[in-house]
C-alpha positions in Angstrom: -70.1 87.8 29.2 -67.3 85.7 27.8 -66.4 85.5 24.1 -68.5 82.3 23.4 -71.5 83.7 25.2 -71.3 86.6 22.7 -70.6 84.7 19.7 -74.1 82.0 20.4 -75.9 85.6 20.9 -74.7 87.0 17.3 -74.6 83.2 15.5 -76.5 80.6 17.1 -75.3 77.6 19.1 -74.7 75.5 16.7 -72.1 77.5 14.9 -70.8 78.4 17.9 -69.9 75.2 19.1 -68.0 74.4 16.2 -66.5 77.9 15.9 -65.1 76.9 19.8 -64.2 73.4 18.8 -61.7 74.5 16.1 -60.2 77.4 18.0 -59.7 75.0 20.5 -58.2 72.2 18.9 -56.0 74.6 17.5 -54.9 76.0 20.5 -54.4 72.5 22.1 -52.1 72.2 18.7 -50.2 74.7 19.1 -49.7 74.1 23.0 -49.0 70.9 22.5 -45.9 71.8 19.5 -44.5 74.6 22.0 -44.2 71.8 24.5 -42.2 69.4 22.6 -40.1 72.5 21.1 -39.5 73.6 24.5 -38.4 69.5 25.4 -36.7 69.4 22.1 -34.4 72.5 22.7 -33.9 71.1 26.7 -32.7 67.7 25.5 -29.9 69.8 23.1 -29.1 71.7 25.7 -28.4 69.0 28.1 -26.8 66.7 25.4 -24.2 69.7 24.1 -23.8 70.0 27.8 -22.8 66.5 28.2 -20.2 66.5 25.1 -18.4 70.0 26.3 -15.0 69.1 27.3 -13.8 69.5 30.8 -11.5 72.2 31.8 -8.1 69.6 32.3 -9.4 68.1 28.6 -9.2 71.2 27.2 -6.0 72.1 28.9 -4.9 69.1 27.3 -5.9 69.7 24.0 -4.4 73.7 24.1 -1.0 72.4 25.0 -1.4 69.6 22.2 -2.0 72.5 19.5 0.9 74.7 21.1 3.3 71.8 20.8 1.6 71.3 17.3 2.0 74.8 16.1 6.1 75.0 17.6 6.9 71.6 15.5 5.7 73.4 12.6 7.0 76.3 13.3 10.3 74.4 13.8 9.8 72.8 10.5 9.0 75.7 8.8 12.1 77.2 9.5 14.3 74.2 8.3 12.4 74.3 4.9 13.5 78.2 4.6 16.7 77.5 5.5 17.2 74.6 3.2 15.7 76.9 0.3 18.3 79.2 1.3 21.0 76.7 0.3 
């Protein structure tokens, strides 16, 4: 005996029916919103994917910043020793 069986024994068909109809439009709801979730967080995951760097970009970019942080550093050092004078 399955759960709608039981519930037409203990409240009539008609309530029934209508008991199964919203539990089941609920359910194809909530079905329904886990699916687009799920497509949502796939579609991130492929875009974020797409706009990671590759490996000789970000190669690139680490020597940029090294280079970057020795000018300053270089600089830096100029303005001390101009303070000093």
């Amino acid at each position: 005996m399955n759960i709608k069986d039981w519930l037409s024994i203990s409240m009539g068909d008609i309530l029934t029916q209508k008991i199964w109809q919203h539990v089941h439009c609920h359910y194809d709801l909530v079905n329904r919103n886990i699916k687009n979730k799920k497509k949502y967080l796939s579609d991130a995951f492929t875009e974020e994917w797409n706009l990671m760097p590759s490996s000789n970009e970000l190669a690139c970019f680490i020597r940029e910043v090294d280079v970057l942080i020795h000018t300053l550093n270089v600089l830096d050092h100029r303005i001390q020793s101009l303070e000093k004078k």
